[in-house]
N, C-alpha and C positions, 0 to 999 in steps of 0.2 A: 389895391390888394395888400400890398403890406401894412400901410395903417390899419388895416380891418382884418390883419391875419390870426389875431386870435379869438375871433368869430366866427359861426359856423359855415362858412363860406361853401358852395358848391360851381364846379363846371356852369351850369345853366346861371347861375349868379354873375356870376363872371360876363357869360356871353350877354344875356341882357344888360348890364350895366355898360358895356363894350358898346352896346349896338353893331356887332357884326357879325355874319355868321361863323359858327365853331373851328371850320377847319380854318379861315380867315386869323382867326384870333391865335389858334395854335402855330401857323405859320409864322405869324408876325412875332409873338413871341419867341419860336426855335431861333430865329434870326436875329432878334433882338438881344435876348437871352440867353441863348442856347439852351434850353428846357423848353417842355412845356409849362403852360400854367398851372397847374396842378401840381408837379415838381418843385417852381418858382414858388409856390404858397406854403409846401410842407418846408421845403429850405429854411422861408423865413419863419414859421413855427417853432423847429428846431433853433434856429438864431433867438428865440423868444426865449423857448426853456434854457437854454443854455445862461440868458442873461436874470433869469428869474432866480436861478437855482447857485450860481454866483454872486449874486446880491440879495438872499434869500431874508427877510422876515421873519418873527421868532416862528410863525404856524408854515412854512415855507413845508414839504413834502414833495417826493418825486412824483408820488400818486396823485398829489391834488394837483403840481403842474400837468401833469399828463392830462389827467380830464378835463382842467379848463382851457386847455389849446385842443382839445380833439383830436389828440395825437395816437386813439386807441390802446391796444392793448400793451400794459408797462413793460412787459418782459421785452416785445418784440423794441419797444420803445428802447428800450436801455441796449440792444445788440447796434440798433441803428447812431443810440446816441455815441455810443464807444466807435464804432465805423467812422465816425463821420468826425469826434472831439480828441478820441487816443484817451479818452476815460472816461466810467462809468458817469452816470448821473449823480449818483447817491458822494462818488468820490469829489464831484463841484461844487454838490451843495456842503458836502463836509469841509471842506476848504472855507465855500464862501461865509460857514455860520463862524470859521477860526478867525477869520479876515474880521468879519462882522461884531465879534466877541460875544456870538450866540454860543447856548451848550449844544453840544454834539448834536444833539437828539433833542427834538419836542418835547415835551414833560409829558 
């Protein structure tokens, strides 16, 4: 799952590539993990944007990270990224273009 977490991954994906049944696979990951796997996926999605948007490329955007991890809708995105980083999205990748000696802003 995490090599393939910025793919469109679903539950049933998961359970077939597992070969076991779903409460089997959620079990073993609560214990393993403590999350479920769906939890575990979006974590490392978040871990993905966060490294994308730190080490961003001159076309780098919050928007285009957000829809290429399937991380939904941006606003909700950017309340969970600040929850979870202690800063907005838009303020990492503005860092990481300064770091990078990108301009601010895409052209």
């Amino acid at each position: 799952m995490a090599a393939h977490a910025a793919e469109p991954i679903t539950l049933a994906d998961i359970v077939a590539a597992a070969g076991v049944p779903e409460r089997s696979l959620r079990a073993a990951f609560v214990a393993s993990r403590g999350m479920p796997p769906m939890d575990f996926l979006r974590r490392r999605r978040f871990e993905l944007a966060r490294r994308q948007l730190a080490e961003p490329s001159a076309g780098t955007s919050v928007a285009g990270v957000v829809a290429a991890l399937g991380l939904g809708n941006p606003g909700r995105f950017s309340v969970e990224y600040k929850r979870r980083f202690g800063e907005s999205p838009s303020g990492t990748l503005s860092a990481g273009r300064a770091a990078a000696g990108l301009p601010r802003r895409r052209p």
